[in-house]
Every structure is written in C-alpha cells, then in structure tokens.
N, CA, C and O of each residue as an XYZ file, in Angstrom:
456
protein
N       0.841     -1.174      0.000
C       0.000      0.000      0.000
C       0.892      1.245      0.000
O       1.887      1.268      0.724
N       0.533      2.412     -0.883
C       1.363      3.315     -0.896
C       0.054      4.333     -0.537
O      -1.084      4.093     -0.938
N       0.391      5.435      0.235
C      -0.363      6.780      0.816
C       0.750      7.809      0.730
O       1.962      7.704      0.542
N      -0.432      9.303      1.019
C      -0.156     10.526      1.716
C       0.139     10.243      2.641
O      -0.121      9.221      3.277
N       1.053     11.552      3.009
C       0.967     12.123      4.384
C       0.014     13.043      4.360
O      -0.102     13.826      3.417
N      -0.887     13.042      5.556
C      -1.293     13.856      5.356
C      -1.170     15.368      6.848
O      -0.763     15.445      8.008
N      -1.784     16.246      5.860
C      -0.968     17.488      6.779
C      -1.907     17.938      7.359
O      -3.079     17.900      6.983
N      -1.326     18.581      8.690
C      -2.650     19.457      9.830
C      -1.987     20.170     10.141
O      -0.886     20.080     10.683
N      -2.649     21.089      9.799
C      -1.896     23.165     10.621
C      -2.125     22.993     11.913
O      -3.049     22.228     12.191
N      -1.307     23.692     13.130
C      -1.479     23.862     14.216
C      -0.947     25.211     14.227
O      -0.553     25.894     13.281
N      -1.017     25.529     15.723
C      -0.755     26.310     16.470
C      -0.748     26.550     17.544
O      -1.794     26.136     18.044
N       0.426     27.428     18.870
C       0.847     26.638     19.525
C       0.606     25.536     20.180
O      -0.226     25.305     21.057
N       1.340     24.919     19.725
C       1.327     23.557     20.168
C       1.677     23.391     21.546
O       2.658     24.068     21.853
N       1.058     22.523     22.729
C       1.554     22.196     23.557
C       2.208     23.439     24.339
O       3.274     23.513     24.951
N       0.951     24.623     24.051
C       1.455     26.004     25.029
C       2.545     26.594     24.744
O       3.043     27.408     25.521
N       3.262     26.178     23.217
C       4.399     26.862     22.494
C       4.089     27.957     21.599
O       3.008     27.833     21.023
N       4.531     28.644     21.423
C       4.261     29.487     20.172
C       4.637     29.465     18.654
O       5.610     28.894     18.162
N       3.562     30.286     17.927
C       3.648     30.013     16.744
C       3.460     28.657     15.988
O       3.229     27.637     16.637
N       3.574     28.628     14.385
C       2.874     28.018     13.179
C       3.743     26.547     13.433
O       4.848     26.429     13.962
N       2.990     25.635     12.956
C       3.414     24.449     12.914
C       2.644     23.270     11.743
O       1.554     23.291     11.170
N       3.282     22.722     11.736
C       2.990     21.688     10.370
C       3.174     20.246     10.664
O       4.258     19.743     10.958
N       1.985     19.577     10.562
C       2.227     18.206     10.949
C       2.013     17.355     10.032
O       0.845     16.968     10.067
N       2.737     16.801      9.068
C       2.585     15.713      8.258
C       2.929     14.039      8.908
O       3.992     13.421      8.972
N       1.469     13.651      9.346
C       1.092     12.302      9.615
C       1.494     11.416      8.570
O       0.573     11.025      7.853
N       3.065     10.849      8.208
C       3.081      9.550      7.735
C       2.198      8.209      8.060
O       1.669      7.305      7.413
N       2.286      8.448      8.902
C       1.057      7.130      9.157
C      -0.163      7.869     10.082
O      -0.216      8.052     11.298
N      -1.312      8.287      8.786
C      -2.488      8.629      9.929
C      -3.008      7.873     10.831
O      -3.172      6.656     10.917
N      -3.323      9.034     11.706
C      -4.022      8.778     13.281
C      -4.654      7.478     13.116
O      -4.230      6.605     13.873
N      -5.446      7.194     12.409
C      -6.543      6.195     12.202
C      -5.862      4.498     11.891
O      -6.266      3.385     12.225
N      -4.737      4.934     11.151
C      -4.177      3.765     11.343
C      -3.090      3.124     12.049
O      -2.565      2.036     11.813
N      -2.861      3.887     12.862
C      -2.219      3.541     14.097
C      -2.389      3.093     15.094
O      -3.183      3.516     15.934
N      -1.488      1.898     15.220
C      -1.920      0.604     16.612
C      -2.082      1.063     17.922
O      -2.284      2.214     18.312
N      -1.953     -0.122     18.644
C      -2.040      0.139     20.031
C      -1.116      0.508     20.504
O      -1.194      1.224     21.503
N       0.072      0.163     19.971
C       1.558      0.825     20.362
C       2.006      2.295     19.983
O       2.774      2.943     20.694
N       1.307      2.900     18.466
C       2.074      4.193     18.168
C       0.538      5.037     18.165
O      -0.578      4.660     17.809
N       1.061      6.434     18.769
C       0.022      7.092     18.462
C       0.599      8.121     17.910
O      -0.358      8.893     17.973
N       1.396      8.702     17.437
C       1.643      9.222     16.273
C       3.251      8.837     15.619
O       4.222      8.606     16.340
N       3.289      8.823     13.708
C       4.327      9.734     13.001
C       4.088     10.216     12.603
O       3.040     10.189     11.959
N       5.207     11.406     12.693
C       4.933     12.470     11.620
C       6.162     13.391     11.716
O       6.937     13.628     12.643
N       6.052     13.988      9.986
C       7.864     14.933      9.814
C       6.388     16.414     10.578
O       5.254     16.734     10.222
N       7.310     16.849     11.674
C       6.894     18.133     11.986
C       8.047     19.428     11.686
O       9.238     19.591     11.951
N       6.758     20.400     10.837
C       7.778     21.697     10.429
C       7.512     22.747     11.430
O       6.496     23.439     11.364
N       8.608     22.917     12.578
C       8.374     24.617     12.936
C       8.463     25.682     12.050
O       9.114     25.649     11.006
N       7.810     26.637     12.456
C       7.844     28.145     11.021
C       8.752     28.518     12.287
O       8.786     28.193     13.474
N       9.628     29.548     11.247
C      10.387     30.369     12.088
C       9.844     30.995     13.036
O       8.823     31.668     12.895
N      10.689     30.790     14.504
C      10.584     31.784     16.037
C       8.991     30.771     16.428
O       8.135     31.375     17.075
N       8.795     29.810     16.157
C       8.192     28.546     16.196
C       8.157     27.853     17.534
O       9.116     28.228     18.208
N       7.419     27.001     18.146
C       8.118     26.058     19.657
C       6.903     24.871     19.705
O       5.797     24.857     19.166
N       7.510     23.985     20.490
C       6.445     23.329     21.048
C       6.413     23.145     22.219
O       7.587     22.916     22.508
N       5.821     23.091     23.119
C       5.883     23.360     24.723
C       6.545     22.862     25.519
O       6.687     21.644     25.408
N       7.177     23.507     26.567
C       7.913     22.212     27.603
C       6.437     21.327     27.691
O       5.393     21.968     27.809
N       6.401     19.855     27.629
C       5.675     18.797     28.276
C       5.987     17.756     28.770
O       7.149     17.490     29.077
N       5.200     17.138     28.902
C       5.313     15.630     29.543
C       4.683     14.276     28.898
O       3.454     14.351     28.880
N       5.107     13.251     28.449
C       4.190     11.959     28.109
C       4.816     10.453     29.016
O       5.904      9.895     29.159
N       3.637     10.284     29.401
C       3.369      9.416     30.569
C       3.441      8.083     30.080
O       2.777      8.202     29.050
N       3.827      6.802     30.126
C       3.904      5.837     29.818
C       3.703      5.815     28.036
O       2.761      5.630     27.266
N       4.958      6.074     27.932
C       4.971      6.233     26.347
C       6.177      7.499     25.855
O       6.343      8.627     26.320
N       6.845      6.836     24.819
C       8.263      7.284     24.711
C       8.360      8.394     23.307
O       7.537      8.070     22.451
N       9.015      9.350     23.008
C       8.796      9.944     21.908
C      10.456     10.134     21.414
O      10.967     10.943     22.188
N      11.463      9.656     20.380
C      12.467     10.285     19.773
C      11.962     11.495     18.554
O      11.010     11.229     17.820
N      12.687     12.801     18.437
C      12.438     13.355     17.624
C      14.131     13.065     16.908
O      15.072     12.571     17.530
N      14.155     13.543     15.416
C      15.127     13.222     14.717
C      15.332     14.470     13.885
O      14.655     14.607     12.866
N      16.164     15.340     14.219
C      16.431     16.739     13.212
C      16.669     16.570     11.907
O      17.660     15.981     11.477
N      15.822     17.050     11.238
C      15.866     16.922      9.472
C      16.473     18.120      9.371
O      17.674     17.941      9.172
N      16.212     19.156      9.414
C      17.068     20.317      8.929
C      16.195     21.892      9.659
O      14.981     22.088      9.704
N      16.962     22.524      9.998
C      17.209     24.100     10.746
C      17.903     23.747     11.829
O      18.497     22.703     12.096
N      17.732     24.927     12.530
C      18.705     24.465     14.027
C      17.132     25.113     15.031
O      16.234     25.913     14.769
N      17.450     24.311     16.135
C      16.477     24.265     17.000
C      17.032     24.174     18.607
O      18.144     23.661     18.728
N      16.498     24.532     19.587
C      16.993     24.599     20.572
C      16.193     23.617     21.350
O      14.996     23.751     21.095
N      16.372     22.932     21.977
C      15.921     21.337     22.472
C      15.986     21.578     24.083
O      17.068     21.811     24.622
N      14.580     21.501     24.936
C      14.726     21.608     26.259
C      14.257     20.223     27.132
O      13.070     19.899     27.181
N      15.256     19.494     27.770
C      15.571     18.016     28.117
C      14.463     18.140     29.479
O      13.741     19.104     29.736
N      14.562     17.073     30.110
C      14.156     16.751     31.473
C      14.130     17.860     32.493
O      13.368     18.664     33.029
N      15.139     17.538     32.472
C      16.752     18.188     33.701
C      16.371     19.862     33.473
O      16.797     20.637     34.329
N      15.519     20.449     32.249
C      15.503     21.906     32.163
C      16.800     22.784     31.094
O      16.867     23.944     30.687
N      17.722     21.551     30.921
C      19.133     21.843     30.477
C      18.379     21.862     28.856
O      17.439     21.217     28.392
N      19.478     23.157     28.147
C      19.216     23.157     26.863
C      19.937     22.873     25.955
O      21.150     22.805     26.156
N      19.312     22.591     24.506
C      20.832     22.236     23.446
C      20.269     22.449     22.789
O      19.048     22.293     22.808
N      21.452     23.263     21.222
C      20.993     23.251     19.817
C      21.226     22.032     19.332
O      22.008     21.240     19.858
N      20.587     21.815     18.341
C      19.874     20.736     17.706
C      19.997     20.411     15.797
O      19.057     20.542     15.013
N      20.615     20.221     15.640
C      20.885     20.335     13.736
C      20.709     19.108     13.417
O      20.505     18.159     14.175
N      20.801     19.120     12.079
C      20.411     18.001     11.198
C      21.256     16.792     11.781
O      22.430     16.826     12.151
N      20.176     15.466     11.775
C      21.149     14.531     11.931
C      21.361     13.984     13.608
O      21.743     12.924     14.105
N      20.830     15.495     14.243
C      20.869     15.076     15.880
C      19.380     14.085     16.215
O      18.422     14.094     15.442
N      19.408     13.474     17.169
C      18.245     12.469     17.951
C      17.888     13.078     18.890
O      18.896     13.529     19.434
N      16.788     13.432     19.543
C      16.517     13.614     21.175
C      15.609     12.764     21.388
O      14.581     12.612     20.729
N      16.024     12.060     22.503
C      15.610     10.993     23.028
C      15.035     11.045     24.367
O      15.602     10.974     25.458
N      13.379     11.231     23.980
C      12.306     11.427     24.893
C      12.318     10.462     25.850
O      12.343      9.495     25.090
N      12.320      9.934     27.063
C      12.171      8.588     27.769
C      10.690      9.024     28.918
O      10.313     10.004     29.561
N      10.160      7.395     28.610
C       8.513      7.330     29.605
C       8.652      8.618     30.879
O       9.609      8.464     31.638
N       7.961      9.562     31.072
C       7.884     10.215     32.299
C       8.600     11.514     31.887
O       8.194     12.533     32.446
N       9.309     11.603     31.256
C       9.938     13.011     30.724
C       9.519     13.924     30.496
O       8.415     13.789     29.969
N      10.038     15.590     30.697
C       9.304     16.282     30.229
C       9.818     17.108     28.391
O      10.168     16.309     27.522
N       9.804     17.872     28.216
C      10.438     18.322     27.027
C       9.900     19.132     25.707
O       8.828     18.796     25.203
N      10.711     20.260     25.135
C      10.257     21.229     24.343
C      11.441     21.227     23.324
O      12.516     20.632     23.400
N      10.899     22.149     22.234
C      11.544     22.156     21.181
C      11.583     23.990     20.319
O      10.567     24.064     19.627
N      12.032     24.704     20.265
C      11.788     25.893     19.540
C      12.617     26.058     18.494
O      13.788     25.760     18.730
N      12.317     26.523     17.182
C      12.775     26.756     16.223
C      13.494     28.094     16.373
O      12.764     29.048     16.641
N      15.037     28.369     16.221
C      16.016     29.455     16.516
C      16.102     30.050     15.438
O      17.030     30.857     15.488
N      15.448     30.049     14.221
C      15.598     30.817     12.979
C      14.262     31.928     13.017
O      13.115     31.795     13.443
N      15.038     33.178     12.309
C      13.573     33.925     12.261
C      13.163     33.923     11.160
O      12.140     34.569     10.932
N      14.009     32.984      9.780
C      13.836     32.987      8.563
C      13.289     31.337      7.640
O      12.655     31.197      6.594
N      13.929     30.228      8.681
C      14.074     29.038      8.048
C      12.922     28.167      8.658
O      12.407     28.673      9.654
N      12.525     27.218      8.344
C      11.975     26.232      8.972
C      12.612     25.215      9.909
O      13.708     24.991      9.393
N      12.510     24.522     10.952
C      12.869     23.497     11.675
C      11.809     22.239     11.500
O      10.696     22.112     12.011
N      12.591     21.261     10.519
C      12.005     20.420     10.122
C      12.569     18.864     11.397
O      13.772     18.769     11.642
N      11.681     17.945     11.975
C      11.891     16.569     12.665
C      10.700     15.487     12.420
O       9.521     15.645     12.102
N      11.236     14.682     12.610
C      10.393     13.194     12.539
C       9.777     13.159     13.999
O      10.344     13.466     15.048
N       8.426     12.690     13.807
C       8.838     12.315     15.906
C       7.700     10.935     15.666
O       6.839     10.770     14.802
N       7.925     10.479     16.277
C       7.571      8.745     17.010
C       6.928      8.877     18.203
O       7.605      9.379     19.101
N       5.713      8.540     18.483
C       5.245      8.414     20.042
C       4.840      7.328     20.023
O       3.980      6.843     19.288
N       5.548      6.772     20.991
C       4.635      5.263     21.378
C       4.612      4.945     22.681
O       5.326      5.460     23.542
N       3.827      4.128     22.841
C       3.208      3.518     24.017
C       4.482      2.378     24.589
O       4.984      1.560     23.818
N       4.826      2.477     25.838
C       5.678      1.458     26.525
C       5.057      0.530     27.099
O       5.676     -0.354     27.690
C-alpha cells in the first residue's frame, strides 16, 4: 500500500508558540495500540512546542534540517541540527523551539506507548 501524508496546521502547540505543520506519515486512524503518532513536523520560524510531559509512552524526535533549541528533562538546553536524535524517555518532560527567524525546523517524531 502506498499513501499521503497527510498534513494538519497547528498552532501553539503544547502552550508553544507560533505556526506548525504536521505531516502524519502514518495517519491517526491507522495507528496501533503501540504508536500514536508519526509524523515529519515543520516549525515556522521563532516557532516552539511546549515544555511537556508523556506518561507511559516514549517519543524520539530526529532533526531533518534548521537548528532548534531542544529543552531536556533536567531543564538543560541544546541546539539541535540536522542529523541530531533527542531521546524522549517514559515520564519526561520536554520542548523544542525553532532558533531561525527565517528558516523552517524540520523533525520526525515517534510516540509510542511502553
């Protein structure tokens, strides 16, 4: 079977600010008991997604391209470029903001159920 992704506008997300872009590789609907979402997410520039939390259930995001500033557990921060992993673990909290006022911050992210 070959599909879309298909795309959903947001905004702030998760009490972050600004435009966001969610292309569901595998829509909502067909996703098991284990994943509840993929999808390549685009921040618009000066972009974020909220410090949060997911509770029994793990999320890696995977930097496709801009630079992004990545906020861990611990509160500690890091830029983020193509090619980097952040590695969400069960109980964690964690945010993401796009550091360009011009480019997009493009990532993959994975949520699943532990």
């Amino acid at each position: 079977m070959v599909t879309k992704a298909v795309l959903i506008h947001r905004e702030n997300v998760r009490d972050g600010v600004g435009k966001a872009e969610f292309y569901h590789v595998v829509p909502k609907e067909q996703c098991d008991d284990n994943m509840r979402m993929f999808a390549k997410i685009v921040l618009k520039p000066g972009a974020s997604i909220g410090y949060h939390q997911h509770v029994g259930e793990t999320e890696p995001y995977y930097i496709l391209e801009g630079e992004g500033l990545f906020t861990d557990n611990d509160g500690s921060q890091t830029v983020v470029r193509p090619g980097d992993v952040c590695l969400i673990e069960n109980g964690h909290f964690h945010g993401i903001q796009n550091l360009s006022d011009t480019a997009d911050l493009s990532l993959m992210a994975l949520i699943y159920k532990i």
